[in-house]
Z-matrix of the N, CA and C atoms (Angstrom, degrees):
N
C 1 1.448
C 2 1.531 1 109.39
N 3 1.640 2 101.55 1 146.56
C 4 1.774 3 96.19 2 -178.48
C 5 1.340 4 93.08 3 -68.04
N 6 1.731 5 110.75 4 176.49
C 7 1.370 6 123.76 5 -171.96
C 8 1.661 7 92.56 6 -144.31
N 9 1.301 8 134.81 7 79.01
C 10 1.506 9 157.03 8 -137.32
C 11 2.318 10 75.48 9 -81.68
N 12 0.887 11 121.65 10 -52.25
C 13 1.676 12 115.42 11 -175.86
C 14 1.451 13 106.32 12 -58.50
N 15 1.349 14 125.80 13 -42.73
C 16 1.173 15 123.64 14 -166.02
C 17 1.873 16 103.86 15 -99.18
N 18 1.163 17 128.64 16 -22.90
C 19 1.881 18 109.52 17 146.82
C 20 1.585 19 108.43 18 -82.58
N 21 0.892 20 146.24 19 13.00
C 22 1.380 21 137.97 20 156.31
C 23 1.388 22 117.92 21 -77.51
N 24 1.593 23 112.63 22 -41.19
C 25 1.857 24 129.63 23 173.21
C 26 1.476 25 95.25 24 -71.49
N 27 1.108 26 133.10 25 -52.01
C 28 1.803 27 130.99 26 -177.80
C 29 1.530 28 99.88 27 -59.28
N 30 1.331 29 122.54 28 -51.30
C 31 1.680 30 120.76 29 -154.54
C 32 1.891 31 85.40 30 -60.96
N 33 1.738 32 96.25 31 -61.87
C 34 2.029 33 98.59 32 -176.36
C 35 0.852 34 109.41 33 -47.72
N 36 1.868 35 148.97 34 -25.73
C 37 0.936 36 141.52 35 -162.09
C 38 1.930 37 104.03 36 -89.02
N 39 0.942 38 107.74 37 -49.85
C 40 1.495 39 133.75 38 -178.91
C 41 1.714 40 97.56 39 -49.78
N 42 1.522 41 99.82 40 -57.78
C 43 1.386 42 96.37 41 163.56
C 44 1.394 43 156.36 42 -18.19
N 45 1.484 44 80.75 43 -78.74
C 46 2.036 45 102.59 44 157.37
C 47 1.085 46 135.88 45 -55.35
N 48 1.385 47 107.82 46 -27.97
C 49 1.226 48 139.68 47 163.65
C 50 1.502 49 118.52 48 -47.87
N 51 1.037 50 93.64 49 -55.60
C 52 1.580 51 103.79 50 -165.92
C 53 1.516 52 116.47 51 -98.82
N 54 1.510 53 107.02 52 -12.94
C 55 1.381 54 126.72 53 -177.92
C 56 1.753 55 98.94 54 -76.43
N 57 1.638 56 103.10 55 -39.03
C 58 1.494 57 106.92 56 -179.35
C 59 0.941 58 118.14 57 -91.12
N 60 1.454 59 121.48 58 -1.16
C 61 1.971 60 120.37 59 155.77
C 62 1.532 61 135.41 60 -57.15
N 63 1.963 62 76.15 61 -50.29
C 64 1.442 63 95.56 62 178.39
C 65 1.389 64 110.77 63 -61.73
N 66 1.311 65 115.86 64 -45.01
C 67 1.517 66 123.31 65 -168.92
C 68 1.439 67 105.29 66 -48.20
N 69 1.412 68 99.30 67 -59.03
C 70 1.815 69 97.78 68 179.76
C 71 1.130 70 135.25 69 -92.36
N 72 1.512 71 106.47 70 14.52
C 73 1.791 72 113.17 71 137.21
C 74 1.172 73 130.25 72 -75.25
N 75 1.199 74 126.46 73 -13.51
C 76 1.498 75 141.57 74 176.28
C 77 1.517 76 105.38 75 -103.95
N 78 1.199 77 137.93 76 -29.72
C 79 1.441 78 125.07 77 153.62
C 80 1.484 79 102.99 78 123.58
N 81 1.319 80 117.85 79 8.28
C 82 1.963 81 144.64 80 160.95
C 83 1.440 82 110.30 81 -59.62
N 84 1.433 83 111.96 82 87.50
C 85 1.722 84 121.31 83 -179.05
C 86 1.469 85 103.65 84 -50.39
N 87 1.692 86 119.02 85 143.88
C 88 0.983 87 100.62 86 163.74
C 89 1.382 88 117.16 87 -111.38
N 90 1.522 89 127.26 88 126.03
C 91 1.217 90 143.78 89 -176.02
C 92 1.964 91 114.56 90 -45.39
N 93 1.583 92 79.70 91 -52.18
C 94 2.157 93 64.30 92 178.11
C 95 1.480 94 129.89 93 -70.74
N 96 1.857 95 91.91 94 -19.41
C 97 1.277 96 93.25 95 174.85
C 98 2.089 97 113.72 96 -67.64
N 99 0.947 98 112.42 97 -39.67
C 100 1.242 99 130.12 98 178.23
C 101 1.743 100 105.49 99 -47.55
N 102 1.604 101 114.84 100 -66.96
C 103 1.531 102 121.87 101 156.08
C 104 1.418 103 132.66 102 -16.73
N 105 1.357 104 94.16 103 -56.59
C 106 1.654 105 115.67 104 177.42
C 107 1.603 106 96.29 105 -63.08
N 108 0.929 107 135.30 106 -78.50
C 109 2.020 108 161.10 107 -142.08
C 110 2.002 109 80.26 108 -64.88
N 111 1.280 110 97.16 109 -40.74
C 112 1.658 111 93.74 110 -160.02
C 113 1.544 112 104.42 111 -95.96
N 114 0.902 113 96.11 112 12.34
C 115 1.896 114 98.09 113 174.39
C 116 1.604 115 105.65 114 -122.41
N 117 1.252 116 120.83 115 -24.43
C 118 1.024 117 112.24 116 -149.52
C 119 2.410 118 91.55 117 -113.44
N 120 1.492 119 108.44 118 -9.21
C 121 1.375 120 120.22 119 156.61
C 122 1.615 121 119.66 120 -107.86
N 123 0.990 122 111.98 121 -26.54
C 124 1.562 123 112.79 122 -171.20
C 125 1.485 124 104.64 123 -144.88
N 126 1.758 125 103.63 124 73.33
C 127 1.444 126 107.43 125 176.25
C 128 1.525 127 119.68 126 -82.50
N 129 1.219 128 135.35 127 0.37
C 130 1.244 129 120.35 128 -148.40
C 131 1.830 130 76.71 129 -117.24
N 132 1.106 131 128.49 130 -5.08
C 133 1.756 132 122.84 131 -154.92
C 134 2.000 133 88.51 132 -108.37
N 135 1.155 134 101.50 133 169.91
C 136 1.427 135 100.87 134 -171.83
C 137 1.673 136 95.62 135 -109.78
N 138 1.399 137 115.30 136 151.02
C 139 1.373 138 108.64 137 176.38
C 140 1.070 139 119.65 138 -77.46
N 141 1.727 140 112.12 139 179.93
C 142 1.734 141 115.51 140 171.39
C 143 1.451 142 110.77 141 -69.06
N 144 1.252 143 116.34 142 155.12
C 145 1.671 144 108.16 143 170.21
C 146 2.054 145 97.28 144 -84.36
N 147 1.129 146 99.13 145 168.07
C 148 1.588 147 132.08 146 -171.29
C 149 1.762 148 87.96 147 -30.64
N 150 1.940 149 83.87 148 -68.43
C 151 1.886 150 96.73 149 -168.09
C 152 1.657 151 114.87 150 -39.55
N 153 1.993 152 98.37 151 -55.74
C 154 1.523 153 91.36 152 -168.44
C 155 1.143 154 106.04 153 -64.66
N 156 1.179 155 146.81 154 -11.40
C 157 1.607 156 147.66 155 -164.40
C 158 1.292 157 94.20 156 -70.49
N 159 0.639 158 123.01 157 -92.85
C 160 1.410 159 162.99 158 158.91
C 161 2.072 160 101.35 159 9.29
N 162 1.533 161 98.21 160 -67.66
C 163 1.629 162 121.28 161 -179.81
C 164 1.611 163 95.12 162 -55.46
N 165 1.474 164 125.57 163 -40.02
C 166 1.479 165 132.45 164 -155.89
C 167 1.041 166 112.49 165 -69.74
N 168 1.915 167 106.07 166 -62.14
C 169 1.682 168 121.65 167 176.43
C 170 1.633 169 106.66 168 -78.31
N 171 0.997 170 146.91 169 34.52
C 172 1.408 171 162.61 170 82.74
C 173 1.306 172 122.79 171 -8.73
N 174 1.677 173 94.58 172 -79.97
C 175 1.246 174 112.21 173 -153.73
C 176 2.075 175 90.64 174 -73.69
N 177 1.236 176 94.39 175 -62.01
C 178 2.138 177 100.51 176 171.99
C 179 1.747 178 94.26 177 -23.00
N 180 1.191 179 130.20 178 -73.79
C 181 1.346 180 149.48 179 -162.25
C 182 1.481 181 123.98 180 -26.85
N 183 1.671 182 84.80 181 -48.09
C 184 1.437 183 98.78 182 178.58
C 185 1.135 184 143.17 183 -143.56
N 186 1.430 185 89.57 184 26.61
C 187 1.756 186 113.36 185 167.15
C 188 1.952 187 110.49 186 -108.08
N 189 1.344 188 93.52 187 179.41
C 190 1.139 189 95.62 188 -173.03
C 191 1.412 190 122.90 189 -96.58
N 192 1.728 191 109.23 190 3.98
C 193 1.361 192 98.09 191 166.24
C 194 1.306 193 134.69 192 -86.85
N 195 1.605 194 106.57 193 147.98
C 196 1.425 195 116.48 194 178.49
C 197 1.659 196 109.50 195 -73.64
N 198 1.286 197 113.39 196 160.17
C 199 1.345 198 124.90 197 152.98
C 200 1.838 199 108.12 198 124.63
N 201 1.112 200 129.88 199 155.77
C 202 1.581 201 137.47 200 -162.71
C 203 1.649 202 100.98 201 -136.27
N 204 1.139 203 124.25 202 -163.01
C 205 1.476 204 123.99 203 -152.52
C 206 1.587 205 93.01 204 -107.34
N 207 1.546 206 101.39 205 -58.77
C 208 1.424 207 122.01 206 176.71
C 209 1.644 208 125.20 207 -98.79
């Protein structure tokens, strides 16, 4: 028997999924991923908010400097 709760959690899941593909084919940082990376290496420091995130992987994007966090 279908189970209408459990393809509804796959369809949302499928979702995000794909919402965060697109994003980073078009060059749209994704913030939670960033959250996660930054909590889980540099817990004791407070993160960027949304905006500066956002202004940073921009600015990384399309300048010419080299170099990454980690």
């Amino acid at each position: 028997m279908l189970d209408l709760a459990e393809l509804a959690r796959d369809t949302a899941r499928a979702g995000r999924y794909l919402t965060q593909s697109l994003r980073l084919m078009v060059g749209v940082p994704d913030y939670g991923s960033y959250l996660a990376h930054h909590q889980a290496t540099h817990p004791g420091r407070a993160p960027m908010s949304y905006e500066e995130f956002f202004r940073e992987r921009q600015a990384a994007r399309y300048s010419a400097r080299v170099g990454k966090c980690c």
